[in-house]
N, C-alpha and C positions, 0 to 999 in steps of 0.2 A: 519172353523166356521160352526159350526152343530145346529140345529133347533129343535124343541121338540114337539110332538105329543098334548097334551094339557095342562089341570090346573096344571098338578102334573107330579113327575116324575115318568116312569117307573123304574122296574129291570135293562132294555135293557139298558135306557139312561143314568142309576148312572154308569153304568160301560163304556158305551162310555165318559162321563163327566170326566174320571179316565185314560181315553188314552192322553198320552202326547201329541200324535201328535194332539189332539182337545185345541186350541187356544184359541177360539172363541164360546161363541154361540147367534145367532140373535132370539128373541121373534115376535112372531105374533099375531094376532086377537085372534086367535085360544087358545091363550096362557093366557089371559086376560079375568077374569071376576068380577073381582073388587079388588079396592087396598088394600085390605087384604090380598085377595089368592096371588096378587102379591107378596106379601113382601113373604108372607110364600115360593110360589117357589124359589125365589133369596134367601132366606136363606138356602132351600134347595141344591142347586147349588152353594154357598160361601161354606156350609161344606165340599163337595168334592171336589170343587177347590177355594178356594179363592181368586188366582189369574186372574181369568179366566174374558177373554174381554166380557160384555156384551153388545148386542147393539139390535138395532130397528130400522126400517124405523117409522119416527114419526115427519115428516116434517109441517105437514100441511094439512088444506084440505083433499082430498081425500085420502091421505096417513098421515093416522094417528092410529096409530093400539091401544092405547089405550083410550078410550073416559070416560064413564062414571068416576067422580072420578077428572078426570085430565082437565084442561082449555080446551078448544074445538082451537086450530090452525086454524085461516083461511086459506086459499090457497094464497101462495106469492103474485100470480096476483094482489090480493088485496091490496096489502102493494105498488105493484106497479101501480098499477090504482091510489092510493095516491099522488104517487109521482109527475104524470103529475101537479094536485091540489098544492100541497103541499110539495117541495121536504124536507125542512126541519124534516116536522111530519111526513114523512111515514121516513128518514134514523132515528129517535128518536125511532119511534117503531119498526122500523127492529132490533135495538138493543134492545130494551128491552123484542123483542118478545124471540132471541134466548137467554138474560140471562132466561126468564121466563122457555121457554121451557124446556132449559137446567136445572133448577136448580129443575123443578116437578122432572127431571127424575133420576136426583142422585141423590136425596131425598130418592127412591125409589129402592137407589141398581145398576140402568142402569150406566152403564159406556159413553154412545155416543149413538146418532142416526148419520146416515147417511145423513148429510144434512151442507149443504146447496145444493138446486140444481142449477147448473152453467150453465145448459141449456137455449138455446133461445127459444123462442115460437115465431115460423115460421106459427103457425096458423093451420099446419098440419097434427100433429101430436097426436093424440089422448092420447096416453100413456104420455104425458109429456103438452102438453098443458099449463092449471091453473098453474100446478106447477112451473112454471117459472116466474120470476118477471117480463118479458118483451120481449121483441124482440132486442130490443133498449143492442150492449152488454156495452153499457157504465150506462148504466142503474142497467144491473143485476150486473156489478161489485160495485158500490157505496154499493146498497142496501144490496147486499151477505156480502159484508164488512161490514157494521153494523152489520148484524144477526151473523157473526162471530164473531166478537168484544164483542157483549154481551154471546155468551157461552163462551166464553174464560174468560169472568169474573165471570160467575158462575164455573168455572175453568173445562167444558168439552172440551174437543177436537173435530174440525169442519172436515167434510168428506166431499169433495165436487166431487158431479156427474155430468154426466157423461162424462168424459173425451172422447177425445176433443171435444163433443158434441154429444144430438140425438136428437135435434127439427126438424131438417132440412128434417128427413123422415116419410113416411109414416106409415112403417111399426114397428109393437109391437115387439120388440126383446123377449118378453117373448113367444111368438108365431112362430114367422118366424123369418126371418135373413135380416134385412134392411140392405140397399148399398145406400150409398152417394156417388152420381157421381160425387163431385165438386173436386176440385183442391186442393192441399196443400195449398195455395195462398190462394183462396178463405176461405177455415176452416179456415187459418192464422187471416185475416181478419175481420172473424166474431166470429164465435163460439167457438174458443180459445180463446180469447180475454179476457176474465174472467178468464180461470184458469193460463193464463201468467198474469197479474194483481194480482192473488191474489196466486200463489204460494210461497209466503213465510208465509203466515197467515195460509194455510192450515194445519193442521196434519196429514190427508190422502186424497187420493183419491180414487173414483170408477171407472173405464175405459168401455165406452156401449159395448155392441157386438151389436157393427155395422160394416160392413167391409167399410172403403174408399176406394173403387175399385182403382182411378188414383191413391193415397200411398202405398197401402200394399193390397195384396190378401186375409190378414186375421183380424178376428176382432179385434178390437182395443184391448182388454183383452190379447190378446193371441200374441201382436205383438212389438216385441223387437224396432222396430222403433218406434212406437208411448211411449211404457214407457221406455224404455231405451234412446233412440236418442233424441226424443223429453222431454217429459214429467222429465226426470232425467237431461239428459245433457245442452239441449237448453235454458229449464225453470229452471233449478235447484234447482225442488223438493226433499224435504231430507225425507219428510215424509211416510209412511206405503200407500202402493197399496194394495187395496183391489180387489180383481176380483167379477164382476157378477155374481149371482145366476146358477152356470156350469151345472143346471139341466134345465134353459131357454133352449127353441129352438134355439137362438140364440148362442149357445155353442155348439153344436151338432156338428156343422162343425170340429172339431177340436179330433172328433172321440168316445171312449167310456169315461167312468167317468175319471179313473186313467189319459188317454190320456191328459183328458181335464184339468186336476189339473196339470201334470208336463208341458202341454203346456203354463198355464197360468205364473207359476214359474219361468218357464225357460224365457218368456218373462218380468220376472221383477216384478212378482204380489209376492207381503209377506205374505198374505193370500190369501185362497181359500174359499169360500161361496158354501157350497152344500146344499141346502132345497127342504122341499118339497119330496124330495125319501129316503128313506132310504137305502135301497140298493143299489142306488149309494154313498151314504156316505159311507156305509161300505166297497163298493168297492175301494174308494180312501184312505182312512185308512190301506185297504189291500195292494194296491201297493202302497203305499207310505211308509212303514217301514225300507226301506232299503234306502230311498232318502237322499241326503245329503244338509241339509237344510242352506242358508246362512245366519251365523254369524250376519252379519248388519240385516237380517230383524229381527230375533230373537231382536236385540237389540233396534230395531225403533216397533215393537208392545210393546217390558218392558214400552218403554217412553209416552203410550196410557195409562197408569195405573193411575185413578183418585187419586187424594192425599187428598183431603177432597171431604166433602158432603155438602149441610145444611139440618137442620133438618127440617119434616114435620111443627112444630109446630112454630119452626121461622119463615118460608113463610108465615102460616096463622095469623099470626098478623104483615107481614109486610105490608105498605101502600104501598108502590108501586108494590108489588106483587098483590093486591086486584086491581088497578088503573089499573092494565096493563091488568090484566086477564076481567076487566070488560071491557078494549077498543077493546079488543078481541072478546068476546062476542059477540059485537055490527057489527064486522066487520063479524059477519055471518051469 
């Protein structure tokens, strides 16, 4: 899964878009400048591949890469700060946020965002923070189960991050390489506790690059114990692993680009996310031509392929999409 420079396509990109081995491509801020130009590049991008997975980080709050145009997503916390008040009306609107969410975004072409987040909010963590429903993991499983429930009704597919957890640290994996000292037992305990709960609703997952020093010496992306042993066998996830952003600091460990995409593979991931470089995408492109790709994951990203849409013009005259969008609003 490869990324795109801005509004339009290049030369460079219609022909990486045209490489079999590109899957995937994720949109960013960068990529968005209103829902026109949008449609035009997804149209642009359906001509040379049709097939091709689209997605977005587009959770909520802080991370919400398309604004103008589209409903404004509060930040989960919010929906869970409800829940304490209200547990009824905040699982009512954790459902209706992600049919909402979900149904702007196939409206418009996107295939999936990345989301639900499965992470606790330990209070510590900067990069994950808001975007967590709560601390509480009986909490973020209720509520993530609504927000899934309702894209699964606008008929998207839910991704939920980041396995087995990254509230618990300090450190920004997009920056440095956080390590969680705690115990198998302990992750068991808490911050697994959501995606053992809700792995049969999910479609995919995201795995953090964090390393759990007392489990495995390597980051969770990159380690056949946590998505293989755990995440597959233990929980018996059947859905599409997606790896972390492999151009993150927190990926580095695991050596140069190519390294880092057959590290990730070979521990279990079906796709690989390189953004943000170019040159390391081409690099993975390059060494990976000769890789021999497995059968099941090819077959579990076909089963990500959206089968309908709705249309812009139905949302805006349905009431509960106007109801929802304006409870929305208010919660920001």
């Amino acid at each position: 899964m490869l990324d795109l420079d801005g509004y339009e396509l290049t030369e460079q990109e219609r022909r990486l878009l045209a490489d079999p081995l590109v899957g995937g491509l994720i949109l960013f801020t960068r990529n968005y400048r209103d829902p026109w130009q949008l449609q035009a590049l997804i149209h642009a991008v359906r001509e040379i591949r049709p097939e091709i997975l689209i997605a977005v980080d587009h959770e909520g709050g802080r991370v919400q890469r398309f604004r103008d145009g589209f409903t404004r997503i509060p930040a989960m916390a919010r929906i869970g700060t409800l829940f304490h008040d209200d547990p009824e009306a905040a699982l009512e609107l954790a459902w209706d946020t992600g049919w909402l969410m979900a149904s702007e975004l196939l409206a418009y072409g996107i295939d999936f965002t990345f989301a639900p987040v499965l992470d606790l909010d330990y209070g510590v963590s900067e990069v994950i923070g808001d975007r967590a429903f709560s601390r509480r993991p009986e909490i973020v499983t209720r509520l993530a189960d609504a927000l899934i429930e309702g894209m699964h009704e606008a008929g998207m597919p839910a991704i939920g991050k980041h396995f087995p957890g990254h509230g618990y640290v300090v450190a920004d994996s997009h920056t440095d390489l956080p390590v969680d000292s705690r115990t198998l037992e302990e992750i068991d305990q808490s911050c697994l506790k959501p995606f053992t709960a809700l792995s049969a609703q999910l479609d995919g997952v995201m795995p953090a690059h964090v390393v759990y020093e007392q489990v495995d010496a390597r980051p969770a992306g990159f380690s056949p114990f946590w998505l293989k042993d755990v995440l597959r066998r233990k929980l018996g996830f059947k859905g599409v692993i997606f790896s972390d952003d492999l151009g993150m600091a927190g990926a580095h460990v695991a050596g140069d680009f190519r390294a880092r995409a057959v590290a990730a593979l070979e521990a279990g991931c079906d796709m690989v996310l390189v953004c943000n470089d170019r040159e390391g995408a081409l690099q993975v492109l390059d060494g990976l031509k000769d890789y021999d790709f497995s059968p099941r994951s090819q077959q579990r990203l076909a089963e990500l392929q959206v089968m309908s849409r709705p249309g812009l013009d139905s949302l805006d005259s349905d009431p509960r999409y106007n109801r929802v969008a304006d409870q929305l609003e208010a919660l920001n």
